[in-house]
C-alpha positions in Angstrom: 116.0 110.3 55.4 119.3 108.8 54.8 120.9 109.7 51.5 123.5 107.5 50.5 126.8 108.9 50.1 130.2 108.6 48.4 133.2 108.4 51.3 136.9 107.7 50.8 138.4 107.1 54.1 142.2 106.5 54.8 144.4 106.0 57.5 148.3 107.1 57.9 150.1 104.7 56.2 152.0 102.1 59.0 156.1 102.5 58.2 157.5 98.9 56.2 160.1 98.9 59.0 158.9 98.1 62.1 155.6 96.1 63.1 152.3 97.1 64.7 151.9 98.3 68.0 148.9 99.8 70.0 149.6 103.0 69.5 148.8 102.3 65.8 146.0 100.5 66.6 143.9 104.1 67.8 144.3 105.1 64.4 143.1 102.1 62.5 140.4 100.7 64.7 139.2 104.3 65.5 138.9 104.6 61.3 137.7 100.5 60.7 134.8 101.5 63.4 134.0 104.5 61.5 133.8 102.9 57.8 131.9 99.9 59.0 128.7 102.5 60.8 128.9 104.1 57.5 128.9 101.0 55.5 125.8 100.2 57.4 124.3 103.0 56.7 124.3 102.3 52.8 127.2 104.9 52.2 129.3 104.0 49.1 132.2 104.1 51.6 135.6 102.7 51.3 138.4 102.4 53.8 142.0 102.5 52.1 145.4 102.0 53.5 149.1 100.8 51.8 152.3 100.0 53.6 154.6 103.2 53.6 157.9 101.3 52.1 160.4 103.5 50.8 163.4 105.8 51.9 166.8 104.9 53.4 165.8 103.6 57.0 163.8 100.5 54.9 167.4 100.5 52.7 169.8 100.1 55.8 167.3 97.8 57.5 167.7 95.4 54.3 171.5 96.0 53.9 171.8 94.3 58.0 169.6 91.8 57.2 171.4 90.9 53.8 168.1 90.8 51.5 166.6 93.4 49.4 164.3 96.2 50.1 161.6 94.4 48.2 161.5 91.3 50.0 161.5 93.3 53.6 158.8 95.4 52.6 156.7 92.1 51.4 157.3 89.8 54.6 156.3 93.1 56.6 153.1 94.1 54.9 152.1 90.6 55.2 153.1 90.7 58.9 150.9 94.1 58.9 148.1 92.6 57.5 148.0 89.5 59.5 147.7 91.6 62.7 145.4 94.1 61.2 143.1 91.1 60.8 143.1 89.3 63.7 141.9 93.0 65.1 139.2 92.7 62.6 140.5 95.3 60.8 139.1 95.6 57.0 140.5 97.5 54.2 138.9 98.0 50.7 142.6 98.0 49.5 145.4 97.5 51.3 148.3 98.4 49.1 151.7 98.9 48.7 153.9 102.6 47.6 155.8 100.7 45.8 153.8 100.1 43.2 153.1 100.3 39.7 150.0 103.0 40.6 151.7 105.0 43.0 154.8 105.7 40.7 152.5 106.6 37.9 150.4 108.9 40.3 154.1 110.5 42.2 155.4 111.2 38.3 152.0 112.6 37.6 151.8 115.0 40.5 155.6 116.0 40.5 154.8 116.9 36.5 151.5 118.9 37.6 153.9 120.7 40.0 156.4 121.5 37.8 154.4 122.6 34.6 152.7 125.0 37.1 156.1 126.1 37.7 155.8 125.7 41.4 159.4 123.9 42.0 163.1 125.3 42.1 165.9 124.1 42.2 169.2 125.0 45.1 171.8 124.1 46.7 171.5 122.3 50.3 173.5 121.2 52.8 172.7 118.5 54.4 173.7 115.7 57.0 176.1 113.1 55.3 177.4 110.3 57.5 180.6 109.2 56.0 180.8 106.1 57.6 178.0 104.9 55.8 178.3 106.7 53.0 174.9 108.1 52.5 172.9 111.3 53.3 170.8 110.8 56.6 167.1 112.0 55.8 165.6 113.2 58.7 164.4 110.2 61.0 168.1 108.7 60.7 169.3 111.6 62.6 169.2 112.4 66.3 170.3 115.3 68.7 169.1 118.1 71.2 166.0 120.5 69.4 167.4 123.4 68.2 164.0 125.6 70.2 163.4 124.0 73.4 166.9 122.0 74.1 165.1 118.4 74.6 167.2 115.7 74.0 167.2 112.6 71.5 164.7 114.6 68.5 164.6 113.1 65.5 165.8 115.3 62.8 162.4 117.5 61.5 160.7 117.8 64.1 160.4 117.8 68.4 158.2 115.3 70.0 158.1 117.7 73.3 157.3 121.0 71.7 156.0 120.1 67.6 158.7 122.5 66.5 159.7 121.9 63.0 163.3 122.3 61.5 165.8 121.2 59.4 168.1 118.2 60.2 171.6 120.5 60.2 169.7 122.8 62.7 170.0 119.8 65.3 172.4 120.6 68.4 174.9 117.8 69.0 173.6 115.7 66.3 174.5 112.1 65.5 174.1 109.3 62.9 171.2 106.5 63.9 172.7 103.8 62.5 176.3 104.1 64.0 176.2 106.7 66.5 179.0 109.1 64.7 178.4 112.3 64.2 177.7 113.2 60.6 179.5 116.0 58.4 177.2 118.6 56.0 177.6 118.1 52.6 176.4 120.8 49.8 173.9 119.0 47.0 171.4 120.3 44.8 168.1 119.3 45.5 164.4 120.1 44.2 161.8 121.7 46.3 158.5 123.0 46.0 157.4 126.5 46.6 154.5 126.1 49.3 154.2 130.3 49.7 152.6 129.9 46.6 149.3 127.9 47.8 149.1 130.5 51.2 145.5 131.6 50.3 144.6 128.4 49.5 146.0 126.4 52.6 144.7 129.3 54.9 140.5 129.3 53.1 140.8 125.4 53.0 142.2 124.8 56.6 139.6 126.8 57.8 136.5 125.7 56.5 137.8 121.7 56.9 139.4 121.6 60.2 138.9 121.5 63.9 139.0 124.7 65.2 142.0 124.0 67.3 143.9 122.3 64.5 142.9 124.7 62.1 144.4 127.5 64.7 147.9 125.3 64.9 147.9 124.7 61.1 146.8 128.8 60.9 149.8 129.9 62.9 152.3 127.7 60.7 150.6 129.7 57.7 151.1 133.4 59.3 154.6 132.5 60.3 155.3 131.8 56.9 155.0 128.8 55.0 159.0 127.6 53.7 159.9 125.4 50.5 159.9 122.0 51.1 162.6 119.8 49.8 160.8 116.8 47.4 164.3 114.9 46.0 166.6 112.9 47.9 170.2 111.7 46.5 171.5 108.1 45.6 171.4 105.4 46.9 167.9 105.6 48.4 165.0 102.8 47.9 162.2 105.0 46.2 161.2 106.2 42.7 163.5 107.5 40.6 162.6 111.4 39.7 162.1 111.3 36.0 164.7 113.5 33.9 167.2 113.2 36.8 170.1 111.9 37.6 170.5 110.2 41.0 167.6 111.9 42.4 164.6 110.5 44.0 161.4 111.2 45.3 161.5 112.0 49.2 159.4 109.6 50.7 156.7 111.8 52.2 155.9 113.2 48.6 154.9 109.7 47.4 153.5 108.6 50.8 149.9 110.1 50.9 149.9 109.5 47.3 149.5 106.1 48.4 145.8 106.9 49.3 145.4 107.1 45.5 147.6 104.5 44.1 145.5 102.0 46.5 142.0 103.4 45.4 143.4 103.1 41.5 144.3 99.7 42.9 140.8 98.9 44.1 139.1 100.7 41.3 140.9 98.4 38.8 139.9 95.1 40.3 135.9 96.3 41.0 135.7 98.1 37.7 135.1 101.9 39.0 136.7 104.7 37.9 139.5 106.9 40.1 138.2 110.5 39.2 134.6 108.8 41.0 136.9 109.6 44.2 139.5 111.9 43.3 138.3 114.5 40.3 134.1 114.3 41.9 133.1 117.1 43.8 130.7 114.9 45.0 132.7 112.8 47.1 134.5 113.0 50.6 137.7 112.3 51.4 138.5 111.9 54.8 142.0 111.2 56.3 142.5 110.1 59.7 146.1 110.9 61.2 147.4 111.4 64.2 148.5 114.7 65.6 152.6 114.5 64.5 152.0 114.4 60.9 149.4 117.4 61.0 151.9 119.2 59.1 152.3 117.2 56.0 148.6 116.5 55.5 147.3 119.7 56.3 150.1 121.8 54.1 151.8 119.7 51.5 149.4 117.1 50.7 146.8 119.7 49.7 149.2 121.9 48.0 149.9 118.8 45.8 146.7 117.7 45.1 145.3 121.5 44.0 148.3 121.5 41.4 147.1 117.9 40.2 143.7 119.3 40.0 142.4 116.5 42.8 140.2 116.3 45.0 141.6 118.1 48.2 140.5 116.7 51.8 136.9 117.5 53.3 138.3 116.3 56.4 141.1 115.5 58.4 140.3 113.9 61.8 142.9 114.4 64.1 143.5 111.9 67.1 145.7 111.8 70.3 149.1 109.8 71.1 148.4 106.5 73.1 149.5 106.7 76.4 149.9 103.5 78.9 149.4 104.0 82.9 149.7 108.2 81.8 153.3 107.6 80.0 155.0 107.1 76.5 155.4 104.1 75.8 158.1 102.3 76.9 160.2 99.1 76.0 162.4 99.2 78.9 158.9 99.7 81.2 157.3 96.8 79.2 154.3 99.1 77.8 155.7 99.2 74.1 153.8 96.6 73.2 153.6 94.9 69.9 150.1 93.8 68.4 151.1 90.2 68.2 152.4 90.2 71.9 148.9 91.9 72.8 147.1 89.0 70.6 149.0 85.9 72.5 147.8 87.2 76.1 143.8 88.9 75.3 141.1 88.8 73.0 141.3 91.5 70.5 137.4 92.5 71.2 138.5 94.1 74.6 140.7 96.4 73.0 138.5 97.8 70.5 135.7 98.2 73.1 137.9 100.1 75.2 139.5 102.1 72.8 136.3 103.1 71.3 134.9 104.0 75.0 137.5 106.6 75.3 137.9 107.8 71.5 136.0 111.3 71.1 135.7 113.7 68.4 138.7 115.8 69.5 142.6 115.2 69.5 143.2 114.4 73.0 145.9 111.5 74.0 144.4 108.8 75.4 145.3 106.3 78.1 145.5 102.6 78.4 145.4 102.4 82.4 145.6 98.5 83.1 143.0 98.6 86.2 140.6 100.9 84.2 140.8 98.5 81.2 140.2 95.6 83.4 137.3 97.5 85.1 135.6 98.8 82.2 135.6 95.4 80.3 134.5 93.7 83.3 131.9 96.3 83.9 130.1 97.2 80.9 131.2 94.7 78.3 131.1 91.9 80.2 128.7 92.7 83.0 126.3 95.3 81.3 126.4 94.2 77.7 127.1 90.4 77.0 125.6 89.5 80.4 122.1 90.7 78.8 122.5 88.5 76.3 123.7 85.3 77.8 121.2 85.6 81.4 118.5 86.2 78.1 119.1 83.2 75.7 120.2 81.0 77.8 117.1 81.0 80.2 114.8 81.1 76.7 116.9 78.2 76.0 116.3 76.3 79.1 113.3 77.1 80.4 111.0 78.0 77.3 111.8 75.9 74.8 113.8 78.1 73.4 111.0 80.1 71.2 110.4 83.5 71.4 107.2 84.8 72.0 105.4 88.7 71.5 107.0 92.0 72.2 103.9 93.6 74.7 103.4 95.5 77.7 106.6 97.3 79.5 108.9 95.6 76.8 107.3 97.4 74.3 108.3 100.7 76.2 111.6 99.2 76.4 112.4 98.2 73.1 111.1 101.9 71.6 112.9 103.8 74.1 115.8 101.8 72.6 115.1 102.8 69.4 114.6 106.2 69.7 118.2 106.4 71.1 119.2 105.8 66.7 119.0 109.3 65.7 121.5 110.4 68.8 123.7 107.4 68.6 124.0 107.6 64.5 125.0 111.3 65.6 127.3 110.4 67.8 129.0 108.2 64.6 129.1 110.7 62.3 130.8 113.2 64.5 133.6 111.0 65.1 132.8 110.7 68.7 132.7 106.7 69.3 132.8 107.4 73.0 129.3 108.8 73.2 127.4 106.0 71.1 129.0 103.7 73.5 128.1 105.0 76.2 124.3 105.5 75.1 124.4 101.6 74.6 126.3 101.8 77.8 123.1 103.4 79.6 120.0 101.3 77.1 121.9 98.0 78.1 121.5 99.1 82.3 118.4 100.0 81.6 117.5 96.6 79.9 119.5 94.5 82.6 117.5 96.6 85.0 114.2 95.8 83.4 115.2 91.7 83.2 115.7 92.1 87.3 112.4 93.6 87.9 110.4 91.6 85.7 112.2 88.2 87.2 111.1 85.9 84.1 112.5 82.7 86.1 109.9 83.6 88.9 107.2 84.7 86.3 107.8 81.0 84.0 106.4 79.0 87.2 103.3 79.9 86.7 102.9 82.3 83.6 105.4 81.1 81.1 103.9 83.0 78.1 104.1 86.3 79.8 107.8 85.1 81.0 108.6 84.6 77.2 106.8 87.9 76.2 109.6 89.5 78.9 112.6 87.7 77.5 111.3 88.3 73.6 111.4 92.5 74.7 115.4 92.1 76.3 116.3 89.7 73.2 114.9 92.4 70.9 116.1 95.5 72.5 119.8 93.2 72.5 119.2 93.0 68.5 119.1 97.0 68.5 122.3 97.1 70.9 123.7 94.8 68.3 123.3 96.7 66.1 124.4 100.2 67.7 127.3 97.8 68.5 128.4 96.0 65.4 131.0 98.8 64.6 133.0 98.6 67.0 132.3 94.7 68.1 131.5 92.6 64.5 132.4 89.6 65.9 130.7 89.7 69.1 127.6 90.8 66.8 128.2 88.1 64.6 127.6 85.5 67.5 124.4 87.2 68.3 123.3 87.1 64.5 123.4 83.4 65.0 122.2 82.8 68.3 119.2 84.7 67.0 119.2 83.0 63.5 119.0 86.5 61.7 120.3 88.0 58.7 123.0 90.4 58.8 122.3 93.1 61.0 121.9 96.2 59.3 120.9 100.4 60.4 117.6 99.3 58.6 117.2 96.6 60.7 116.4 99.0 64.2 112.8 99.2 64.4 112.4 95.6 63.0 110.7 92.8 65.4 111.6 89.8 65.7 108.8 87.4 67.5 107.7 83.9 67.6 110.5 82.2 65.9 113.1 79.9 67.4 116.3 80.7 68.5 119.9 78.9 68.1 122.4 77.5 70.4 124.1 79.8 73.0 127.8 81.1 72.6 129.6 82.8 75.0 130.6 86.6 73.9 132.9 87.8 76.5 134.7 86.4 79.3 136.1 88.2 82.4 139.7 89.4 82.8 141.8 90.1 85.7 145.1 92.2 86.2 147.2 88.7 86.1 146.4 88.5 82.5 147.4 92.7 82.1 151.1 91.4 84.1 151.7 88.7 81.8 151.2 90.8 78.8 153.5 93.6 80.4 156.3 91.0 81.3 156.1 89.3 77.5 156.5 92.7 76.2 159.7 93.1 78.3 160.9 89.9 77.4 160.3 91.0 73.7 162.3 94.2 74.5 165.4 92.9 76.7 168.8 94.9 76.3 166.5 97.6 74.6 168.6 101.6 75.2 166.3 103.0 78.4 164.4 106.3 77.5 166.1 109.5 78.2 165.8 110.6 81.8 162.9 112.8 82.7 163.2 116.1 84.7 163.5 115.3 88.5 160.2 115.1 90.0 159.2 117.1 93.6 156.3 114.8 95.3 153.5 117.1 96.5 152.5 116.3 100.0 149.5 114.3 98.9 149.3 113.1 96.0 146.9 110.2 94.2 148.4 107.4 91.9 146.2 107.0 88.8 144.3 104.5 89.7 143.2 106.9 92.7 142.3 109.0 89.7 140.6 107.2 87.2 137.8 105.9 90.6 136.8 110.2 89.7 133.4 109.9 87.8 133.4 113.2 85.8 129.7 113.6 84.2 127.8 116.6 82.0 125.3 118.6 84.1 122.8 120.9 83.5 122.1 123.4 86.4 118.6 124.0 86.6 118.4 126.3 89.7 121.1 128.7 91.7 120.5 130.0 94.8 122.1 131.8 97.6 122.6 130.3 100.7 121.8 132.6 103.2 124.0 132.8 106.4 126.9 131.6 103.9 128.5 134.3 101.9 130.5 132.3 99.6 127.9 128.9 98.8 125.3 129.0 95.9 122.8 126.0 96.2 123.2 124.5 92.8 120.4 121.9 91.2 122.0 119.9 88.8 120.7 117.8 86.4 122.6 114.7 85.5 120.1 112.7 82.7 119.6 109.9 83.6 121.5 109.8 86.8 118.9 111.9 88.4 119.3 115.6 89.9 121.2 116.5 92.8 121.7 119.1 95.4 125.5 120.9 94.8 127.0 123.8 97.3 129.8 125.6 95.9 131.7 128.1 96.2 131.3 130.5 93.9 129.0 132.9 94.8 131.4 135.9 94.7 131.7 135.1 90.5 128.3 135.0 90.1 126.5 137.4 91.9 123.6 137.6 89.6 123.3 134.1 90.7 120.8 133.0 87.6 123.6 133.8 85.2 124.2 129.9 85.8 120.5 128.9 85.3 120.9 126.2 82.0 125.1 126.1 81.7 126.5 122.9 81.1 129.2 122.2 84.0 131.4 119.5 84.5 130.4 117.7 87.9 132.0 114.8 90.3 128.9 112.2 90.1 130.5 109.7 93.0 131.6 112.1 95.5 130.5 110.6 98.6 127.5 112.9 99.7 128.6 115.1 102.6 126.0 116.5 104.8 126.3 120.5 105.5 124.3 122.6 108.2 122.6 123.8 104.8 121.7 120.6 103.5 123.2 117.7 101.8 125.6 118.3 99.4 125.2 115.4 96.3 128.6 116.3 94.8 130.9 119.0 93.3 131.2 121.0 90.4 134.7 121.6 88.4 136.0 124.9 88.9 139.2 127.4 88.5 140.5 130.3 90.1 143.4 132.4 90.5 146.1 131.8 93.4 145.2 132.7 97.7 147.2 135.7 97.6 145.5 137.4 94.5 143.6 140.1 94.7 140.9 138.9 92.2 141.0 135.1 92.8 137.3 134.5 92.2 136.2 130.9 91.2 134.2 130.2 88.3 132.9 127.1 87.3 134.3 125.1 84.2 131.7 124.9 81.2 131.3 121.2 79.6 130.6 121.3 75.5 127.4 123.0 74.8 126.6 119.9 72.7 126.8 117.3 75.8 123.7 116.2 77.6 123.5 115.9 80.9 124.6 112.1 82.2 127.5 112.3 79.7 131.1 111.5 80.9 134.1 113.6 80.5 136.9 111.5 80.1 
């Protein structure tokens, strides 16, 4: 039974001084595909964001272009929110931080704080550019990290190692906005004592955090958790603190209070209440961030929200960096690429499908590889996926007047096999992991293509067109329960089908649901194929867009290995979850076990490896989950055939222990699933 349930979901709110790239776009399609599978599951859920507009890079930004902060930050959320929509992005409330509700919720919280008595006031020095005449907060300065010596960090924190420090610690230091190097100045600022919430941060990161964020975030706490500094001096764009003079509020204090200034913003116009969200026990509040700004939602933002006596996190979901062809992204390279330049080259469908094929649970980066996009989409959303549909319709269309008939025989196999997938793929949703429900449609929509090939309809229609309909009414039904697997990540792909198949709104309810012997509407194409050409053009706008832009710092000097493999060599490497049913040694070879793996739905196959030394009690093995090569080309042995090759690790030749042992997949995987 599905029990309906009260969700508040945010995202990290975009910066008001730059537009949207793809590396944004993880975050808010990952957390638009989320909201919309629990929407359909009849969860009170609600997805708020707001434009991050204040401190003095948004100021400076203003002051070149001659206009005032308040009309930059309102031509860029509208630029924002253009480009989230034409992603098919949807907020509940998209919002604003400077606004009426998020200065009444800052001076609320900062009061909370203080009454508690968990501020104080000192001295600080700071960076102070005296060419511009202001103090440089922390992403306006840039020099050489203070731990592990890389170059061109901003001024809090390391991109290469995720140290964290203050902006005079920088080596060699230097203003952003004119390249001078800036002088410390003493002024008295406000900060907050975080020491005092240590048993709180350390019980609360540990019940509602991944296990390896929740060791990152644990470490931060034994070390020591250090004031942070909430006030920033005149002139800076921002709310003024109350009962101060010339101070401000640092812009990550009233940042995440955005989350709640835009829910008091939605709550106002739909006539619900803000404690429903953020004073109820009952409801869940889950962020979704990426992994540089761990620190500030996993520390101060629930330090601020115990004071207030909120509603602290039940989650925060923690996602990789975006990589392009296994690198940063780069504006010289032409893979810094803006979401409108993305939009005037490919249809935005492709990129949520991919992104969502590769987005997991867990906080890994993630790589847009331009041949493995172009594969992928090809392959399964093109070839696997719409391709059911459109060979489907289009020959009920033509051939049998385009009426459906009965759901019987093998279909009905089909179409409850499908069905009985709902309870895994809705599992798959909840945990976050997109990548396995896609690839579960991934395998139902093989199987259905593979079914439509068997039965041969066209062939069937000479002579038997009622069972021929019959065969095309089971693929166009099992393609409604795709749809609706699908509709998450692919709403407007869904929406096409909705109408070819003149249905209502597909909903989770909807799964076990038949449609027969009605009439269905005109064809519409869903998907068309891509090629690399398309992937160039985008690559060479985006350089265009960039021209004259400073190169990246130079990376260390890299030594070739004698053989090495490009990426795309790489990403051929079919990595799948497989359960080893049987080990056995191989006699006349001292170092071989004969593994049987099972690979779901891929079959079993006959492995030899070489690990026999690790395991001599070899049905240790007998039901681990190992990570296997599925397309290694089978190589015959004077033992037998060898089907492909399990994942394993040892220690160098010329140690003395240097036994190899297999590499365990998540206890949680079935067998058939890829490792990406």
């Amino acid at each position: 039974m599905n029990v309906s349930r009260r969700i508040l979901v945010t995202s990290a709110l975009p910066y008001a001084n730059g537009s949207i790239h793809l590396g944004h776009l993880v975050e808010y399609l990952f957390t638009d595909i989320w909201v919309r599978y629990l929407k359909m599951r009849g969860h009170d859920a609600h997805y708020f964001c707001a434009d991050d507009t204040h401190g003095t890079p948004v100021m400076i930004r203003a002051r070149q272009e001659g206009i005032e902060p308040e009309q930059l930050i309102e031509r860029v959320s509208e630029e924002h929110q253009r480009d989230f929509a034409a992603f098919g992005i949807e907020f509940d409330q998209y919002h604003s931080t400077h606004s009426p509700e998020n200065r009444k919720w800052a001076e609320f919280i900062y009061q909370a704080l203080k009454d508690k008595q968990h501020l104080e006031r000192r001295d600080v020095e700071q960076t102070y550019c005296e060419n511009d005449g202001i103090f440089l907060p922390d992403r306006l300065v840039r020099g050489t990290c203070p731990r592990c010596g890389a170059a061109e960090q901003y001024g809090d924190s390391c991109e290469v190692c995720s140290a964290t420090y203050e902006t005079t610690d920088l080596k060699e230091p230097k203003c952003s906005i004119c390249g001078t190097p800036p002088v410390r100045r003493s002024t008295e600022h406000i900060y907050v004592r975080l020491a005092d919430f240590t048993d709180l941060l350390r019980d609360w990161t540990r019940e509602h955090l991944a296990p390896e964020i929740a060791n990152s975030v644990g470490s931060w706490i034994k070390d020591g958790l250090r004031d942070w500094d909430i006030s920033r001096d005149g002139p800076y764009f921002g709310f003024p603190i109350p009962d101060e003079e010339n101070k401000y509020f640092y812009v990550w204090l009233d940042a995440p209070i955005g989350y709640i200034a835009a829910c008091d913003r939605w709550c106002q116009q739909n006539g619900r209440e803000v404690d429903e969200f953020w004073r109820d026990e009952n409801t869940e509040i889950v962020h979704v961030i990426g992994k540089d700004i761990v620190y500030f939602h996993t520390l101060f933002w629930p330090a601020m929200l115990h004071a207030a006596g909120l509603n602290l996190p039940s989650a925060v979901h923690v996602h990789g960096f975006l990589r392009i062809e296994g690198e940063k992204m780069s504006k010289s390279r032409g893979t810094f690429i803006n979401a409108a330049t993305y939009l005037q080259h490919l249809d935005p469908q492709y990129l949520r499908y991919y992104y969502a094929a590769k987005l997991s649970a867990g906080s890994d980066d993630i790589d847009l590889a331009f041949e493995e996009f172009v594969n992928r989409v090809n392959a399964e959303l093109v070839n696997k996926l719409a391709n059911l549909y459109s060979r489907n319709l289009k020959f009920i269309g033509s051939r049998l007047e385009g009426r459906l008939g009965r759901v019987s025989g093998e279909g009905q196999a089909l179409v409850a096999q499908a069905v009985d997938a709902a309870e895994e793929i809705a599992a798959a949703y909840e945990r976050r992991d997109l990548a396995a429900a896609v690839f579960k449609v991934c395998q139902l929509a093989e199987q259905g293509n593979l079914f439509l090939q068997q039965a041969e309809p066209w062939k069937v229609a000479k002579t038997e067109p009622e069972t021929a309909r019959d065969i095309c009414t089971a693929i166009a039904n099992l393609g409604l329960i795709l749809a609706i697997y699908l509709k998450p990540v692919l709403p407007e792909m869904v929406a096409k089908i909705e109408r070819m198949m003149k249905v209502d709104p597909l909903g989770w309810q909807d799964i076990d649901r038949l449609v027969e012997n009605q009439e269905i509407g005109e064809f519409e194409r869903l998907a068309e194929r891509i090629d690399r050409k398309q992937l160039d053009s985008l690559v060479a706008a985006a350089q265009q867009e960039f021209a004259g832009a400073s190169p990246e710092p130079d990376l260390p000097a890299h030594t070739p290995l004698a053989d090495e493999c490009s990426i795309d060599d790489f990403t051929k490497v079919d990595l799948r979850v497989a359960q080893i049913l049987t080990a056995n040694e191989v006699e006349g070879a001292d170092k071989l076990l004969a593994l049987k793996l099972d690979l779901g739905p891929l079959g079993e196959r006959q492995v030899f490896a070489g690990i026999r030394e690790a395991y001599p009690d070899s049905q240790s093995l007998v039901g681990k989950k190992v990570i296997c090569v599925a397309n290694l080309k089978p190589r015959k042995m004077r033992f037998g055939l060898s089907e492909g090759m399990v994942c394993a690790s040892g220690g160098p030749k010329e140690a003395s222990d240097r036994q190899v042992r297999v590499i365990g997949a998540d206890p949680e995987a079935q067998p058939g699933d890829r490792v990406s």
